[in-house]
Jmol script that loads the backbone (N, CA, C; Angstrom):
load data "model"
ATOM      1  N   UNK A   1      34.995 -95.957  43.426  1.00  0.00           N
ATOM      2  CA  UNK A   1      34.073 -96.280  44.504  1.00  0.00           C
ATOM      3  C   UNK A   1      32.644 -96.079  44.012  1.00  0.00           C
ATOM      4  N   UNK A   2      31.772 -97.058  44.567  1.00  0.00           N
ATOM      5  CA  UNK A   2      30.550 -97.060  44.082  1.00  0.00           C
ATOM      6  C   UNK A   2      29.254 -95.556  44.491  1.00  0.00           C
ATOM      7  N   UNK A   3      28.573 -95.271  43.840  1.00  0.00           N
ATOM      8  CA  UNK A   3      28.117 -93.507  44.437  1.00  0.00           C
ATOM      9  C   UNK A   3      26.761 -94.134  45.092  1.00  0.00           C
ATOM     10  N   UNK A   4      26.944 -93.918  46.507  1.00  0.00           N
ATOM     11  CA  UNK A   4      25.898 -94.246  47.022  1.00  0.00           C
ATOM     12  C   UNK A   4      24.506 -93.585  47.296  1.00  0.00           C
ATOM     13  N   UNK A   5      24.800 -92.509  46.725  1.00  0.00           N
ATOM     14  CA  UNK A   5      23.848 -91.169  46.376  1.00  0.00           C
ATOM     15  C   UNK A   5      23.649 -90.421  45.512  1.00  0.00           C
ATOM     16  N   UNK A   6      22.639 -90.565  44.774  1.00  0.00           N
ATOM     17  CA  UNK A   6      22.807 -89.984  43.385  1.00  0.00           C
ATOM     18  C   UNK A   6      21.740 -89.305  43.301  1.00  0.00           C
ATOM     19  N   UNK A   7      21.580 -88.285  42.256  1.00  0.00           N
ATOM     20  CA  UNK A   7      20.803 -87.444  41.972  1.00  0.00           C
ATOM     21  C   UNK A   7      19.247 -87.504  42.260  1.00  0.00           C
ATOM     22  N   UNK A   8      18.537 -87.154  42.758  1.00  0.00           N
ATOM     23  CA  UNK A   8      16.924 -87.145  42.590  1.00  0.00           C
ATOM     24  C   UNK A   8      16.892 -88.100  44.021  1.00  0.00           C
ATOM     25  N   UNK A   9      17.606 -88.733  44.883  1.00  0.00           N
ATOM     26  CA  UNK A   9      17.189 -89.129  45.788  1.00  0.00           C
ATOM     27  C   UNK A   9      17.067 -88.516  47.246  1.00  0.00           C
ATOM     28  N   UNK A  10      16.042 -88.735  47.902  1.00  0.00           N
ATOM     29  CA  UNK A  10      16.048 -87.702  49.193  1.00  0.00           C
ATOM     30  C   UNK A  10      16.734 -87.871  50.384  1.00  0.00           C
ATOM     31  N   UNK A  11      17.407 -86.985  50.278  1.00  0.00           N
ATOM     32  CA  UNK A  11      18.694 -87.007  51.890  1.00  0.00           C
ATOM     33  C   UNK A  11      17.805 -86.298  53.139  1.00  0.00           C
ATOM     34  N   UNK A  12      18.723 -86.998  54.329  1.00  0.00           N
ATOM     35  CA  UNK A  12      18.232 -86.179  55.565  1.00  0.00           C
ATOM     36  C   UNK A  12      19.639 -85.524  55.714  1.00  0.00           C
ATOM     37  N   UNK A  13      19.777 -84.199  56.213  1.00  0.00           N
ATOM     38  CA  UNK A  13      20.749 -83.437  56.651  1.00  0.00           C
ATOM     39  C   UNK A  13      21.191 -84.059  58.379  1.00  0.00           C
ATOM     40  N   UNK A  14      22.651 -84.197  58.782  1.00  0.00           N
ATOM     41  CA  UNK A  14      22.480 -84.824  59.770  1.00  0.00           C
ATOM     42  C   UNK A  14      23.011 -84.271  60.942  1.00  0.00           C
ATOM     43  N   UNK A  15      23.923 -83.195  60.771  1.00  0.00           N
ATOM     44  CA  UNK A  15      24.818 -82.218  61.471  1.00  0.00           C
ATOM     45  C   UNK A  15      24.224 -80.518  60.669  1.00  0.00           C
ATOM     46  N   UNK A  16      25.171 -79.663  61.599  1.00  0.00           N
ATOM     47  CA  UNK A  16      24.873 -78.481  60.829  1.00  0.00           C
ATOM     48  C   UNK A  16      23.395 -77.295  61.446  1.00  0.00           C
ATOM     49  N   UNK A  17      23.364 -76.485  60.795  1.00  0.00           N
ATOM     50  CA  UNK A  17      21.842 -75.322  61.490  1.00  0.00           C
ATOM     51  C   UNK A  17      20.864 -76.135  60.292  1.00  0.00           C
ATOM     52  N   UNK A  18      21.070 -76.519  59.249  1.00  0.00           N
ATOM     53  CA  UNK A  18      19.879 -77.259  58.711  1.00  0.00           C
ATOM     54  C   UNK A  18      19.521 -78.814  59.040  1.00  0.00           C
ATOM     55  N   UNK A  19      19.884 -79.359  60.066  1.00  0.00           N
ATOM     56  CA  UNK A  19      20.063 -80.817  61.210  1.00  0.00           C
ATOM     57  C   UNK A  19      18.696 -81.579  60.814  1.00  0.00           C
ATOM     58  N   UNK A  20      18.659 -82.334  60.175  1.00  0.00           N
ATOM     59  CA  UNK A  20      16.664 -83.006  60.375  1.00  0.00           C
ATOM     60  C   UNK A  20      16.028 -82.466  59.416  1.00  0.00           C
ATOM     61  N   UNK A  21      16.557 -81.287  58.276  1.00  0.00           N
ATOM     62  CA  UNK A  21      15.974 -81.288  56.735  1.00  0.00           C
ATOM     63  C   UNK A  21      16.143 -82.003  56.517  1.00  0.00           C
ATOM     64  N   UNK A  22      15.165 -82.425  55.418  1.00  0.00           N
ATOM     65  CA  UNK A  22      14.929 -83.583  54.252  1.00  0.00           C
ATOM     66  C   UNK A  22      14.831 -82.842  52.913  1.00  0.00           C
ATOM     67  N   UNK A  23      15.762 -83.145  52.034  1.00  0.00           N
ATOM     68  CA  UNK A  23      15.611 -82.363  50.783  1.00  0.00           C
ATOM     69  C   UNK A  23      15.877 -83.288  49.562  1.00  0.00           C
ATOM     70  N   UNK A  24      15.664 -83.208  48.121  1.00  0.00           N
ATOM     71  CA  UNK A  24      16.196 -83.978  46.870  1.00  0.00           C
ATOM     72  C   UNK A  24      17.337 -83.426  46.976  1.00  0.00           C
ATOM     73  N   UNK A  25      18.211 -84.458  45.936  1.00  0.00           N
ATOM     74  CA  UNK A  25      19.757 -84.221  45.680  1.00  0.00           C
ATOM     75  C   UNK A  25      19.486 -83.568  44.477  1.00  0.00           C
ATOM     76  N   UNK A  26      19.928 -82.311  43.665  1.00  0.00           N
ATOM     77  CA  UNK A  26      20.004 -81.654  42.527  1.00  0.00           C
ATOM     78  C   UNK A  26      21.402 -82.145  41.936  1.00  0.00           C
ATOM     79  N   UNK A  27      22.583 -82.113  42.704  1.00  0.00           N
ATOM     80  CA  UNK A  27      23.654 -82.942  42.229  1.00  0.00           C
ATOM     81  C   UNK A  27      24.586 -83.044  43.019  1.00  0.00           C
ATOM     82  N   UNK A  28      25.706 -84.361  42.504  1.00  0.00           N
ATOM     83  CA  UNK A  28      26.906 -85.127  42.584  1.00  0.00           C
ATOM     84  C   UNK A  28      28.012 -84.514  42.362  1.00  0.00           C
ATOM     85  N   UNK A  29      28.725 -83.915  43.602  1.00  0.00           N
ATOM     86  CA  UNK A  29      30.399 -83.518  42.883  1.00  0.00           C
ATOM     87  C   UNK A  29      31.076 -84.481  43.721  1.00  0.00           C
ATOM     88  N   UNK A  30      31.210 -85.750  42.908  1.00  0.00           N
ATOM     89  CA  UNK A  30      32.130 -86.962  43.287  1.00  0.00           C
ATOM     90  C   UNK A  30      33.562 -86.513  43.368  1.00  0.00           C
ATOM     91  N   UNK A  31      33.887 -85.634  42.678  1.00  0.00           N
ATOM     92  CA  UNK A  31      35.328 -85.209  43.219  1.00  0.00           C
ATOM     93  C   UNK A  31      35.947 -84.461  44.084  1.00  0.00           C
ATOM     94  N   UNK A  32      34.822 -83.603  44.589  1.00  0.00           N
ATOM     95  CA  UNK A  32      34.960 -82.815  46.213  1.00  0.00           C
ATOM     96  C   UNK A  32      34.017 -83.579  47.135  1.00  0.00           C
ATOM     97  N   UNK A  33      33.028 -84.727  47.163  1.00  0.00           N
ATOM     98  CA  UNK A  33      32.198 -85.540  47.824  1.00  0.00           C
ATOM     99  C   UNK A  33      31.192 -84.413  48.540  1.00  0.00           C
ATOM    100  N   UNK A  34      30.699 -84.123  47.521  1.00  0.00           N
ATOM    101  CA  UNK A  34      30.192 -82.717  47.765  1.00  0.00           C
ATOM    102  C   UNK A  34      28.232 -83.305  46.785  1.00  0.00           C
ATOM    103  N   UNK A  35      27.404 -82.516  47.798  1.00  0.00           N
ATOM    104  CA  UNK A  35      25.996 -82.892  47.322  1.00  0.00           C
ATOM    105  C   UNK A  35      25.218 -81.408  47.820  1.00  0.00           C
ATOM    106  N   UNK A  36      24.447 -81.090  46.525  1.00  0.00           N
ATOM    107  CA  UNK A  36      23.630 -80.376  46.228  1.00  0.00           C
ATOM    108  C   UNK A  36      22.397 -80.915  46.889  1.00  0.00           C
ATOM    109  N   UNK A  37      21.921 -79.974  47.835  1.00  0.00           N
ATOM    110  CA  UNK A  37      20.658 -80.426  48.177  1.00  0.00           C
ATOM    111  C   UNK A  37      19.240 -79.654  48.013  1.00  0.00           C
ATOM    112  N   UNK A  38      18.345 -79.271  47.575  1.00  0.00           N
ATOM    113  CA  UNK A  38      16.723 -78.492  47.150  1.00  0.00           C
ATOM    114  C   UNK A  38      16.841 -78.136  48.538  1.00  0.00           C
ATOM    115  N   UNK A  39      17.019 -76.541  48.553  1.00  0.00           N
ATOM    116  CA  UNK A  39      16.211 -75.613  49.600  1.00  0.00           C
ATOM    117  C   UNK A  39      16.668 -75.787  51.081  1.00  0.00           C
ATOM    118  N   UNK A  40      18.400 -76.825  50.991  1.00  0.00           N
ATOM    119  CA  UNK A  40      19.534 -76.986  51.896  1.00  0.00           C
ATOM    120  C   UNK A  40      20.421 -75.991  51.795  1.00  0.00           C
ATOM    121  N   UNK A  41      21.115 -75.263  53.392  1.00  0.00           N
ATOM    122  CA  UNK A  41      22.221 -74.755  53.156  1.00  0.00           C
ATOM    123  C   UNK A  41      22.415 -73.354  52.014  1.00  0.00           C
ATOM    124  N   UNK A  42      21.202 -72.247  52.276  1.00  0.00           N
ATOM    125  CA  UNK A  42      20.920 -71.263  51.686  1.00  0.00           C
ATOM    126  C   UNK A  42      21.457 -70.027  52.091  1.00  0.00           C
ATOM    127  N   UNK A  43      22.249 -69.289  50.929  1.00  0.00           N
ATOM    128  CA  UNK A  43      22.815 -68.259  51.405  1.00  0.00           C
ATOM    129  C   UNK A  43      22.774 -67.377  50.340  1.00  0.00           C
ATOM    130  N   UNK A  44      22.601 -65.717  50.818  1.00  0.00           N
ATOM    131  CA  UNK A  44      22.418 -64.861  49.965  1.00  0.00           C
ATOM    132  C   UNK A  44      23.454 -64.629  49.532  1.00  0.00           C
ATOM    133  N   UNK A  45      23.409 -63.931  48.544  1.00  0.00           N
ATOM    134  CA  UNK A  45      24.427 -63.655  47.266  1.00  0.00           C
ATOM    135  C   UNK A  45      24.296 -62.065  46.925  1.00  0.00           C
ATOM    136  N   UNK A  46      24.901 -61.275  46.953  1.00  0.00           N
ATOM    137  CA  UNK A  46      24.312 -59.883  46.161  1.00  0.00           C
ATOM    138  C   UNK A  46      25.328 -60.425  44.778  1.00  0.00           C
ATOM    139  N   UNK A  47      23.918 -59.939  43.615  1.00  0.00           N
ATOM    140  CA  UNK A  47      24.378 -60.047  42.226  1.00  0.00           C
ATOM    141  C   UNK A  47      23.986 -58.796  41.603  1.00  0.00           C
ATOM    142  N   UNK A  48      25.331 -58.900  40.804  1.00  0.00           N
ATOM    143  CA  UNK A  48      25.044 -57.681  39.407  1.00  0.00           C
ATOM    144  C   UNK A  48      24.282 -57.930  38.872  1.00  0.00           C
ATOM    145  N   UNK A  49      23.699 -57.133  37.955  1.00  0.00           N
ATOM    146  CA  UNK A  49      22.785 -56.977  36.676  1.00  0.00           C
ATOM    147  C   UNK A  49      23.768 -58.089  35.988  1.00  0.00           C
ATOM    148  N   UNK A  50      22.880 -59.103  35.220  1.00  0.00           N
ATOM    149  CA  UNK A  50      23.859 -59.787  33.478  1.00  0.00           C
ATOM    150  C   UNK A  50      22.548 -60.390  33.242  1.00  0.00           C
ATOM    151  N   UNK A  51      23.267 -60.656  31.916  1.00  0.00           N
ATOM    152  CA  UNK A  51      21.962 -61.838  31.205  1.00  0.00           C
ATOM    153  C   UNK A  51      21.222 -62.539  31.679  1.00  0.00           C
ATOM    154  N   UNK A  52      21.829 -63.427  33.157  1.00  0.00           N
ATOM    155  CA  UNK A  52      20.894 -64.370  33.244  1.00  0.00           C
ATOM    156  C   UNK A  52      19.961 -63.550  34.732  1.00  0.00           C
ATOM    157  N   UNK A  53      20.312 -62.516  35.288  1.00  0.00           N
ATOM    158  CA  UNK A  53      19.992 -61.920  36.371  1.00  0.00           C
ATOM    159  C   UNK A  53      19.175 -60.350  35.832  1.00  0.00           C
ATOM    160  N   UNK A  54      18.568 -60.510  34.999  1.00  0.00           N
ATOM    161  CA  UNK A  54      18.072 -59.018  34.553  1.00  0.00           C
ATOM    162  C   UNK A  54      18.317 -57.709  35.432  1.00  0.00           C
ATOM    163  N   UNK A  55      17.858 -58.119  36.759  1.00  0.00           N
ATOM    164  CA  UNK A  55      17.697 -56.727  37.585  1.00  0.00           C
ATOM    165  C   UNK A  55      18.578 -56.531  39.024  1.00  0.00           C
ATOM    166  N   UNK A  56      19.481 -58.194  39.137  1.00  0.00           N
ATOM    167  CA  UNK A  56      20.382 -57.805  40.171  1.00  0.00           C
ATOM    168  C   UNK A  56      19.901 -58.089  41.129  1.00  0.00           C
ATOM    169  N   UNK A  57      20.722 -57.408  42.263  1.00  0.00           N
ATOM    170  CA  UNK A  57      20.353 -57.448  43.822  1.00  0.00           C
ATOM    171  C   UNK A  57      20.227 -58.560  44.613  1.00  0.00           C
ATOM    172  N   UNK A  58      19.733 -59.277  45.683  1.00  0.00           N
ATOM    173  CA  UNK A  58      20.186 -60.013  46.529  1.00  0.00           C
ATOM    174  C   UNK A  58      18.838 -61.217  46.119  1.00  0.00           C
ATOM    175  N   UNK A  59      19.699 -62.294  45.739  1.00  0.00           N
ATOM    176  CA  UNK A  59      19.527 -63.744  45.697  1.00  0.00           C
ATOM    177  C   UNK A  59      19.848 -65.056  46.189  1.00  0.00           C
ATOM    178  N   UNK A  60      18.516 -65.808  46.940  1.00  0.00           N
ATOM    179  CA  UNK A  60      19.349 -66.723  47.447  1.00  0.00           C
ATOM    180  C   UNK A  60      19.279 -68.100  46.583  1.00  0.00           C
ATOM    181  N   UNK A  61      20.030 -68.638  46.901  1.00  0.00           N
ATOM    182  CA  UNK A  61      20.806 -70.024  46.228  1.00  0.00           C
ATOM    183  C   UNK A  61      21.774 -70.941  47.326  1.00  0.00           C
ATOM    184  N   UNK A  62      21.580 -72.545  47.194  1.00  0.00           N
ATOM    185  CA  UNK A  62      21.899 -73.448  47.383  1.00  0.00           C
ATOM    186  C   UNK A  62      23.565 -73.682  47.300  1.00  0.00           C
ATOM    187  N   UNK A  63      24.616 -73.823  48.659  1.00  0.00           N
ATOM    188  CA  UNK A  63      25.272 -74.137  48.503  1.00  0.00           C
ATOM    189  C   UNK A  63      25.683 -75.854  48.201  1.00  0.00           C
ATOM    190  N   UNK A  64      26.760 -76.404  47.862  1.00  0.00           N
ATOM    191  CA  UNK A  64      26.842 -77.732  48.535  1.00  0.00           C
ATOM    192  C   UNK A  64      27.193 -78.275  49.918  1.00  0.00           C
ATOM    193  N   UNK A  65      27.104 -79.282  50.495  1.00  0.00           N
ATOM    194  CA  UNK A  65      27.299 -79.838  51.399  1.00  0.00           C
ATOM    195  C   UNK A  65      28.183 -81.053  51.697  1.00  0.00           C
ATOM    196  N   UNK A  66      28.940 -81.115  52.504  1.00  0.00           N
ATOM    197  CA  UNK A  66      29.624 -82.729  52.589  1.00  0.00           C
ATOM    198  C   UNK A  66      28.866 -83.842  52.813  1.00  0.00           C
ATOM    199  N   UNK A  67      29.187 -84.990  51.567  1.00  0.00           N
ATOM    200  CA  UNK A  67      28.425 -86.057  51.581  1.00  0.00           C
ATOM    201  C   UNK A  67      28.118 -86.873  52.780  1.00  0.00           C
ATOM    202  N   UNK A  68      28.882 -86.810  53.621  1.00  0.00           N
ATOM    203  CA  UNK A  68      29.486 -87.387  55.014  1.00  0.00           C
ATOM    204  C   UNK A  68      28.140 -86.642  55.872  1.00  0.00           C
ATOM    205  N   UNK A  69      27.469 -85.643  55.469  1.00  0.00           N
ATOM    206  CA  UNK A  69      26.630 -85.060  56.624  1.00  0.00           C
ATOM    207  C   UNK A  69      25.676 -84.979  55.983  1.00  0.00           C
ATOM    208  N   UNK A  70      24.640 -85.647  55.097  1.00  0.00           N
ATOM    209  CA  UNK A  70      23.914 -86.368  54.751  1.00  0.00           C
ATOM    210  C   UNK A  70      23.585 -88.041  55.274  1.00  0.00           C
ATOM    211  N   UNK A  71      22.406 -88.448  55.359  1.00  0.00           N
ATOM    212  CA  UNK A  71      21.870 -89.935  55.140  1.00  0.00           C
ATOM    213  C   UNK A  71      20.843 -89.843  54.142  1.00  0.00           C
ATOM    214  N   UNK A  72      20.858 -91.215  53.155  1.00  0.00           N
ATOM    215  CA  UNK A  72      19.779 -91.601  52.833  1.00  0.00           C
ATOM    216  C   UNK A  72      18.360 -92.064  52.744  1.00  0.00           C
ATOM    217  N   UNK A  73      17.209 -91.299  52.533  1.00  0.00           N
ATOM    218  CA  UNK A  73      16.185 -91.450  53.279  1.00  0.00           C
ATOM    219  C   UNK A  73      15.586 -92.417  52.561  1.00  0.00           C
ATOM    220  N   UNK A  74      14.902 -93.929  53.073  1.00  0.00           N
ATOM    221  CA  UNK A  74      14.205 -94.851  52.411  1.00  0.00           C
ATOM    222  C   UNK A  74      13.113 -95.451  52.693  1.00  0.00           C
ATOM    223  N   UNK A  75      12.399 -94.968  52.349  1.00  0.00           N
ATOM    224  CA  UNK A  75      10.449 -95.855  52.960  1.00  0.00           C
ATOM    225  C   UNK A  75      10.395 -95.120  54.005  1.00  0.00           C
ATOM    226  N   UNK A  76      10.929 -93.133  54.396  1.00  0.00           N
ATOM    227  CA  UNK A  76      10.770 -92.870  55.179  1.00  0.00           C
ATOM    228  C   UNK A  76      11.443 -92.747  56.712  1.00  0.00           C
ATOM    229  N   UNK A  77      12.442 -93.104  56.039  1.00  0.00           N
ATOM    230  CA  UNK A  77      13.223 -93.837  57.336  1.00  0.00           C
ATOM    231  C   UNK A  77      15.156 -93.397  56.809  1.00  0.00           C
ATOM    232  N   UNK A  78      16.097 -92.801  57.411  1.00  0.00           N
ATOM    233  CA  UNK A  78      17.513 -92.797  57.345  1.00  0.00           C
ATOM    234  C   UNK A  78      18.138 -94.050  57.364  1.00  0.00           C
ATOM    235  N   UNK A  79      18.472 -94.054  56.205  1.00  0.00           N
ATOM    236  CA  UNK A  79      19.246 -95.676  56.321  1.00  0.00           C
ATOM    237  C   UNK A  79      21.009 -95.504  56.068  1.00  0.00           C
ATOM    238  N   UNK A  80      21.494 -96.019  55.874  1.00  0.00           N
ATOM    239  CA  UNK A  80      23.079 -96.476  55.490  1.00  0.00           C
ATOM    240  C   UNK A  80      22.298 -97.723  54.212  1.00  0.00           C
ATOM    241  N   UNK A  81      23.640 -96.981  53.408  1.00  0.00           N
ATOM    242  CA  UNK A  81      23.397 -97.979  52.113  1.00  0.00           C
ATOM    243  C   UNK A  81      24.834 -99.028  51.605  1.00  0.00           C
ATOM    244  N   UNK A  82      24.863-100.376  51.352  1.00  0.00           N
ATOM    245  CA  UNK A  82      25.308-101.237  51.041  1.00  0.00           C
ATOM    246  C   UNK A  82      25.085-101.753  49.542  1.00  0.00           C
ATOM    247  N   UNK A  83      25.620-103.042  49.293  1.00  0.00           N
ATOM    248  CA  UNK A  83      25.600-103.371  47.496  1.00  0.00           C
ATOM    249  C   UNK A  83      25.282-104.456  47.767  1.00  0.00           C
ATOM    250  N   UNK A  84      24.715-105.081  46.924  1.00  0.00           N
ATOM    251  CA  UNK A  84      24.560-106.682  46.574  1.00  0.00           C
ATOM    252  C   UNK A  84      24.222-106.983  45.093  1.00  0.00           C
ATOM    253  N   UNK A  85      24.909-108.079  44.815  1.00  0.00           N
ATOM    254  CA  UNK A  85      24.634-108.422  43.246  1.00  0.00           C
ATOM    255  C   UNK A  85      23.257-109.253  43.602  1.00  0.00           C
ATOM    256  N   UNK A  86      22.084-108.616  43.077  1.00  0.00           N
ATOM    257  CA  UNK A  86      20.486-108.915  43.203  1.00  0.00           C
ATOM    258  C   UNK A  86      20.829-109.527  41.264  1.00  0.00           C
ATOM    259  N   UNK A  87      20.470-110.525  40.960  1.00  0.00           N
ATOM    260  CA  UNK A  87      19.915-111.342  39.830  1.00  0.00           C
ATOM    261  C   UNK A  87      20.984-110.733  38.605  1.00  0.00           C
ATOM    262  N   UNK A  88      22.356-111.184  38.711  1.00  0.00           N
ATOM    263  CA  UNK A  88      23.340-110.251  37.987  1.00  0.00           C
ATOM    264  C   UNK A  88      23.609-109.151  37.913  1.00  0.00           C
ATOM    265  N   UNK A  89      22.941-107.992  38.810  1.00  0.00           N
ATOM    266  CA  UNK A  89      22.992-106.525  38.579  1.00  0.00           C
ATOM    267  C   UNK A  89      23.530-106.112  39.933  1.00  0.00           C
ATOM    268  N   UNK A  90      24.357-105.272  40.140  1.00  0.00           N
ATOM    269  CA  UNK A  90      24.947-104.761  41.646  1.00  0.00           C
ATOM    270  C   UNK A  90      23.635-103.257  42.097  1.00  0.00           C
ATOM    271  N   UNK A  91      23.084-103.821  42.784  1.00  0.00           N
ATOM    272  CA  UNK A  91      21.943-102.367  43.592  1.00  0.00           C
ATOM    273  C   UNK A  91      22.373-102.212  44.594  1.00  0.00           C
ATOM    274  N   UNK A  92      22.279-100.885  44.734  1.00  0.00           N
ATOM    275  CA  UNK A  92      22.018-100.409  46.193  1.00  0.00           C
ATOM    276  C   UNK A  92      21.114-101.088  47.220  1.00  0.00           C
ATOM    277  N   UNK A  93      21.349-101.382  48.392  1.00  0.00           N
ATOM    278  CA  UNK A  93      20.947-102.201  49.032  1.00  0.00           C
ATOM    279  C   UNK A  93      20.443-101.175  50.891  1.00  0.00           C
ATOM    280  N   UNK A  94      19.565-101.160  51.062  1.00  0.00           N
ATOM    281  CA  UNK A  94      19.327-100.583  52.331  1.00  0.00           C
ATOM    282  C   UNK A  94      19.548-101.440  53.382  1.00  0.00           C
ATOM    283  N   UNK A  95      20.314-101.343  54.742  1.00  0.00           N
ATOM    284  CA  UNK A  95      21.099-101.736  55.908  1.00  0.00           C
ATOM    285  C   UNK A  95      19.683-101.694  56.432  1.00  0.00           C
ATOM    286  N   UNK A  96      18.891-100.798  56.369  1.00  0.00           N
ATOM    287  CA  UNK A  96      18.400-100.456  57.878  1.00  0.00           C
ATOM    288  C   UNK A  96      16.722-101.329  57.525  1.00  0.00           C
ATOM    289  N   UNK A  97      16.589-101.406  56.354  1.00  0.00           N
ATOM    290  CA  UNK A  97      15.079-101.907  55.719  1.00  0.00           C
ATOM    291  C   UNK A  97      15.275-103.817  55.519  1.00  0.00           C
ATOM    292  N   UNK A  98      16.517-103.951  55.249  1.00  0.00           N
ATOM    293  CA  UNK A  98      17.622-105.116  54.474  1.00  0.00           C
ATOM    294  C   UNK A  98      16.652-105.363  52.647  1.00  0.00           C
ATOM    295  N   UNK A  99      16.371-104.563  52.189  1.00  0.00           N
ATOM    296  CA  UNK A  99      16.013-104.865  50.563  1.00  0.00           C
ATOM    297  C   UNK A  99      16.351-103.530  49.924  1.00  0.00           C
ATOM    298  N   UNK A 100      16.512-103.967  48.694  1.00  0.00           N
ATOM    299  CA  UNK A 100      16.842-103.178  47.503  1.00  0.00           C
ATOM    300  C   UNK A 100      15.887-101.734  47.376  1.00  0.00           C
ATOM    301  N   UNK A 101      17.252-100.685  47.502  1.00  0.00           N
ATOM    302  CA  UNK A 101      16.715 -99.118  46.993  1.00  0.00           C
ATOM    303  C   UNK A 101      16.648 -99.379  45.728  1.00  0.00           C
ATOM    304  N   UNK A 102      16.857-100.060  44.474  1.00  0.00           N
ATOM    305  CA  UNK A 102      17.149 -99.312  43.174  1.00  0.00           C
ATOM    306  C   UNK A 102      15.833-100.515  42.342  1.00  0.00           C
ATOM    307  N   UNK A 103      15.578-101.516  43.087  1.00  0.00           N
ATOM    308  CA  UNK A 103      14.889-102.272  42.572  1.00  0.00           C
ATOM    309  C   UNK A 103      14.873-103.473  42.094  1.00  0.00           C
TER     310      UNK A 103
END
end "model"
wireframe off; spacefill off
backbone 0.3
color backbone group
């Protein structure tokens, strides 16, 4: 299936206590349909001391989210995204604008 959301593009959150954030996608887990979103869906962590945590103690960090409770945000606006073969190439196509997200 084609990924209608990919990395670096900005989602609106659409359900959920974060409802009407707008955040970048950091990443794609196409196999749980699962999306990383910047400064979405934050929850503390208490961590040990290790290498990459020098001093421990309570950190927050980004869970993922279901792709399904996301939209795509385009020219400002939540759209639903579609395909069209534009000049031999298959793009992403915005429903709600009717022209090409990818270009």
């Amino acid at each position: 299936m084609a990924q209608r959301i990919r990395k670096g593009d900005t989602v609106e959150v659409l359900t959920g206590r974060n409802k009407g954030a707008r955040g970048a996608v950091l990443s794609v887990d196409r196999a749980r349909n699962r999306v990383l979103v910047e400064r979405i869906n934050l929850v503390k962590k208490h961590q040990k001391p290790s290498s990459q945590y020098r001093s421990g103690g309570i950190i927050e960090k980004e869970l993922p989210i279901h792709i399904s409770n996301v939209a795509l945000v385009h020219n400002g606006e939540r759209t639903r995204v579609g395909f069209r073969v534009v000049d031999g190439r298959k793009v992403r196509w915005s429903k709600k604008q009717n022209e090409a997200i990818d270009g």
